[in-house]
C-alpha positions in Angstrom: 0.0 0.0 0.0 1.5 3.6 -0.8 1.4 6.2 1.1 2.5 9.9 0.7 2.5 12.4 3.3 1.0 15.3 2.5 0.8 18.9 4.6 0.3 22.0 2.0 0.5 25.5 3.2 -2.7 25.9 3.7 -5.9 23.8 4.4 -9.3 23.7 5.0 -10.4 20.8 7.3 -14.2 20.1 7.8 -15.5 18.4 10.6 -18.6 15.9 10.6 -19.2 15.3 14.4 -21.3 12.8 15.8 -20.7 13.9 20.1 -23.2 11.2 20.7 -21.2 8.2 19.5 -19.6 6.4 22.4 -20.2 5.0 25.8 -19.9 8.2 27.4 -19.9 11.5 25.8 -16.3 12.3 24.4 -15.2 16.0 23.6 -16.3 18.6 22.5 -16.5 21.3 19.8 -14.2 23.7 21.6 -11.8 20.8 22.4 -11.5 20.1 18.7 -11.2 23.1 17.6 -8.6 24.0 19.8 -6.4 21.0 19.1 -6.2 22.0 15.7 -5.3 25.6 16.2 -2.2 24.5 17.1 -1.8 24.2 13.2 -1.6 27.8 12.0 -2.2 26.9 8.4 -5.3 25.1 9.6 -8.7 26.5 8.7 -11.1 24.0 10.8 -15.0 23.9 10.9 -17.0 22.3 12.8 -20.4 20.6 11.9 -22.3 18.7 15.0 -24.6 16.2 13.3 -26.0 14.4 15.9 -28.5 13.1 13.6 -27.4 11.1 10.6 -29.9 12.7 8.0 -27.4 15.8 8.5 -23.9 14.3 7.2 -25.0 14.6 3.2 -25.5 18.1 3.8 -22.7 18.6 5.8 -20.2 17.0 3.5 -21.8 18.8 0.6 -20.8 21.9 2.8 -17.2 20.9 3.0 -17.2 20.3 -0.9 -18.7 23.5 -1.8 -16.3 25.5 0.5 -13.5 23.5 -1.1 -12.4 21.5 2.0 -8.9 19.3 1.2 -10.1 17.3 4.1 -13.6 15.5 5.3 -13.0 14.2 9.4 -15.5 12.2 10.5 -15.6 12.7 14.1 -17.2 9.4 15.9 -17.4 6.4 16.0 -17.5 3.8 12.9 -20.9 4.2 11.9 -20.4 7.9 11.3 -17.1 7.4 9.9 -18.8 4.5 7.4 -21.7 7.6 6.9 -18.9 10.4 6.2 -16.8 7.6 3.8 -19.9 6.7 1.7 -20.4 10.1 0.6 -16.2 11.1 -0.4 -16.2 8.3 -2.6 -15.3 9.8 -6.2 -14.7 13.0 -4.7 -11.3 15.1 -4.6 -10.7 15.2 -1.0 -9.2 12.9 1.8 -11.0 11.2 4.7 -9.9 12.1 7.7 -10.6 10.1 11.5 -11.0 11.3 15.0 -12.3 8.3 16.6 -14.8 9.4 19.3 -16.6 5.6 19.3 -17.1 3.1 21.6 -14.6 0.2 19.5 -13.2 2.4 16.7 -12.1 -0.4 14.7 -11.6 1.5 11.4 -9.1 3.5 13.4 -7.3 1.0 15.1 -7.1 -1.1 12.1 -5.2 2.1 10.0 -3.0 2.5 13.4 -5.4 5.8 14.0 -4.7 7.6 17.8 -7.6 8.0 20.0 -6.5 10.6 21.6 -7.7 13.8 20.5 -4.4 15.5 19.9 -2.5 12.8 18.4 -5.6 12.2 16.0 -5.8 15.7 15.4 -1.7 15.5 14.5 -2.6 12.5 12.2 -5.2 14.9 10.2 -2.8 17.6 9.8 0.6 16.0 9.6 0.0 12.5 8.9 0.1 10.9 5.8 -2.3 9.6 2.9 -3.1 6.1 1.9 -5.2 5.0 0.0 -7.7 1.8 1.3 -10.2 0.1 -0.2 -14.5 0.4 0.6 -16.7 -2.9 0.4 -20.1 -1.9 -1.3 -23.8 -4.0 -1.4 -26.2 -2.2 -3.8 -24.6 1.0 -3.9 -24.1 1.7 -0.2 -20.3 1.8 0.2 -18.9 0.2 3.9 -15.3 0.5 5.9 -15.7 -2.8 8.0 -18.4 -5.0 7.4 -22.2 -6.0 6.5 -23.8 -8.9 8.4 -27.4 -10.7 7.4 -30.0 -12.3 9.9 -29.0 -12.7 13.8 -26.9 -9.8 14.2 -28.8 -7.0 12.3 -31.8 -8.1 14.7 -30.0 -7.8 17.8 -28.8 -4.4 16.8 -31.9 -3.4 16.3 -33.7 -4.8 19.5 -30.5 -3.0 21.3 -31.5 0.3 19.9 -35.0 0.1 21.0 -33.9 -0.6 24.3 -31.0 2.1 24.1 -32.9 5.3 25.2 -34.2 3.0 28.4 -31.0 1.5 29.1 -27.6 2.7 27.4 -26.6 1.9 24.3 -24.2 -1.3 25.3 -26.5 -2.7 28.2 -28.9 -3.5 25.6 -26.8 -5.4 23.9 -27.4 -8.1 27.0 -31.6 -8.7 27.0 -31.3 -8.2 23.1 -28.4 -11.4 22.2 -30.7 -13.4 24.9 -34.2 -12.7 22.9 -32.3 -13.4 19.6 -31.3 -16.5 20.9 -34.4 -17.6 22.3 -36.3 -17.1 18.8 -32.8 -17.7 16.4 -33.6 -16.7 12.9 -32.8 -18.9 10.0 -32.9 -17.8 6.4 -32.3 -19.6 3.0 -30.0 -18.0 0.4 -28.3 -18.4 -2.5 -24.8 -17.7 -2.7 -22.5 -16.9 -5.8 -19.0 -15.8 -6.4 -16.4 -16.7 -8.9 -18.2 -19.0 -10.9 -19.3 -21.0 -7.5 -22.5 -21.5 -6.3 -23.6 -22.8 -3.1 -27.4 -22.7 -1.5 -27.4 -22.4 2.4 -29.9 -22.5 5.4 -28.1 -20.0 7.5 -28.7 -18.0 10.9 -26.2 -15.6 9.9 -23.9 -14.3 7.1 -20.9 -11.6 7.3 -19.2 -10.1 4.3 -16.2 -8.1 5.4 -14.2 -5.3 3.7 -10.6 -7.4 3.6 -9.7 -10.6 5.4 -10.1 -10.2 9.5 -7.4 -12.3 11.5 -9.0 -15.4 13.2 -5.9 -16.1 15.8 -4.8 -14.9 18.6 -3.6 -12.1 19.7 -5.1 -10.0 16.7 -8.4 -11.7 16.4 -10.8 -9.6 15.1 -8.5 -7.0 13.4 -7.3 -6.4 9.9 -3.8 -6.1 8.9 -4.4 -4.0 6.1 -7.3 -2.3 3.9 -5.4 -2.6 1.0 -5.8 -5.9 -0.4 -9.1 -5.9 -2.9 -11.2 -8.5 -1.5 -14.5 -9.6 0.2 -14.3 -11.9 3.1 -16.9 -14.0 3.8 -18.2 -16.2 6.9 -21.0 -18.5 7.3 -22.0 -21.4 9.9 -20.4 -25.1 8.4 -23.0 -26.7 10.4 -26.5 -27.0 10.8 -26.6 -28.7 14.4 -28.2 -27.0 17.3 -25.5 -27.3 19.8 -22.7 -26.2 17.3 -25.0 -23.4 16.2 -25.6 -22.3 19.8 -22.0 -22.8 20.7 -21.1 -20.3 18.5 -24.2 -18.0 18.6 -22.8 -15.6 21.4 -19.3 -14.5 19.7 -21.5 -14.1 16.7 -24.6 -11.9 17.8 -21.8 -9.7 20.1 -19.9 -8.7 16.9 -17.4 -11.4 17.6 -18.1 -13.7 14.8 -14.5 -14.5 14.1 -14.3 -16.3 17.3 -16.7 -18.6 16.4 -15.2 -22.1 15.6 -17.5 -23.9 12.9 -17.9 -21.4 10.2 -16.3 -21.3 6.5 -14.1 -18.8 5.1 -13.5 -17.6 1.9 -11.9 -14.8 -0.2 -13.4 -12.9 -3.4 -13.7 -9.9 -5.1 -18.1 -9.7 -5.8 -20.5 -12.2 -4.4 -24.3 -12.1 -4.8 -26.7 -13.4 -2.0 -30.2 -14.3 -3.4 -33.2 -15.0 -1.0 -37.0 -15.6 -1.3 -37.7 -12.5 0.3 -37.6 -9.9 -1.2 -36.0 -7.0 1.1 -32.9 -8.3 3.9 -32.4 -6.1 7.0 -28.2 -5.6 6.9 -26.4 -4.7 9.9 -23.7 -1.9 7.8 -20.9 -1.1 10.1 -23.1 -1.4 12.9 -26.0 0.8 11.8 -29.3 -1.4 10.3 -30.5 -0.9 6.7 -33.4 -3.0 4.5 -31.9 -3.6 1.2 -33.5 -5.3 -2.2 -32.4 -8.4 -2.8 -30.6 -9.9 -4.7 -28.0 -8.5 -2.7 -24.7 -7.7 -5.0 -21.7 -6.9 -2.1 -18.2 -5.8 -4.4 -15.0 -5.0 -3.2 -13.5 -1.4 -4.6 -9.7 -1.3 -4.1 -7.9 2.2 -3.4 -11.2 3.7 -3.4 -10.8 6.5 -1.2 -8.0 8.3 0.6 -7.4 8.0 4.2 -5.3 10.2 6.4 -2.8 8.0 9.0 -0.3 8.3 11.3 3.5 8.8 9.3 6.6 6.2 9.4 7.9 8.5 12.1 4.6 8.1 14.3 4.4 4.6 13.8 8.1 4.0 14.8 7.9 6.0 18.3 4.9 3.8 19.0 6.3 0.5 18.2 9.8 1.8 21.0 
């Protein structure tokens, strides 16, 4: 993957925020903006968009004022949001992760903290990465069908009662209790296969399976789909494996099949799918058709120099 760092004169950096995202409320508008004054050739502005219908316009704001850089500030739904909308555009994607997991970050070697984010924005470097897309909606991470888009959205009707993640508990129990199993019909490279399936996940790159970096990607770079679906039709091995699954976790699940491509179509009877799409739900028209777009949009992250002081 090639990088080139990249800090003109001057800049204009636009700022998507979503202050909501998280476990507990992290930063603030003033915060950000003074982290980035410490960058005299930084022009910064802020946008809080609380609610999602507010990024398109907001990112049509930075394109119309001729921002160089997009941030999404949040976690990896807003960052997926923000990402969805650059695509094709002249202008680099920039990350302060304000989430609860910030995968996309962590996997690019992104800092949480605010300043060292904020130093990755304005004196980092670009790469490009690649974006996973099903049916025109573009995704950093990954899109899962059946179990885990319904616990996501049972957790966010219990979220305004409860929290956000304490809802994830009553909601993995009730999916269990009443498991969902769907037919579909499965094609990539010339191979098809027909499954009965309580869950599918199509990820943007391979994930690692071993331990210690289970669940994380070792690059973004590589052009592919991965995909993961259940071996076994058996009750107990499908239980076994249904709680690392409906967390998020399905890597750690032991009796699924993996495999590498570069499109894949999913067919079903039914004739819309609820997706989970980097952890935000969607209904989509089947037949779903997922492709994987390499270098598809710039990304700023940390430089050599950053990378080396962390690794001492």
């Amino acid at each position: 993957m090639s990088t080139d760092r990249s800090t003109p004169a001057d800049i204009i950096i636009h700022v998507v925020a979503n202050f909501k995202a998280g476990l507990l409320p992290r930063n603030s508008s003033r915060e950000i903006l003074a982290s980035f004054s410490r960058y005299p050739h930084v022009t910064c502005r802020i946008d809080d968009c609380q609610d999602p219908g507010g990024t398109p316009a907001s990112v049509d704001r930075a394109l119309e004022t001729s921002a160089q850089i997009v941030v999404a500030a949040g976690g990896d739904g807003t960052v997926s949001s923000v990402a969805d909308l650059l695509v094709g555009k002249n202008v680099e994607l920039g990350v302060l992760p304000l989430g609860t997991f910030n995968n996309f970050a962590k996997d690019l070697g992104i800092p949480l903290d605010l300043d060292r984010a904020v130093d990755t924005v304005c004196a980092g470097m670009t790469t490009p990465i690649d974006l996973g897309e099903v049916n025109g909606r573009y995704f950093i991470n990954n899109v899962s069908l059946g179990a885990y888009p319904k616990v996501v959205q049972l957790r966010d009707r219990l979220r305004k009662f409860i929290g956000k993640w304490p809802a994830m508990i009553p909601a993995i129990l009730f999916v269990l209790l009443r498991m969902p199993w769907f037919r579909v019909h499965m094609e990539w490279n010339g191979h098809r296969t027909r499954r009965f399936v309580p869950l599918l996940f199509v990820g943007n790159n391979p994930y690692e399976t071993t331990w210690p970096e289970v669940g994380r990607r070792q690059g973004i770079g590589k052009g592919v789909l991965w995909l993961m679906f259940f071996k076994k039709l058996g009750f107990f091995s499908v239980m076994r494996d249904a709680l690392p699954a409906l967390s998020g976790r399905i890597w750690k699940a032991e009796d699924l099949e993996v495999l590498e491509t570069t499109e894949l179509t999913v067919r079903s009877s039914r004739h819309r799918l609820t997706v989970a799409l980097d952890g935000e739900t969607f209904r989509q028209h089947t037949p779903l058709i997922f492709r994987s777009h390499h270098a598809a949009l710039k990304v700023r992250v940390p430089s050599r120099d950053e990378y080396a002081e962390d690794l001492k």
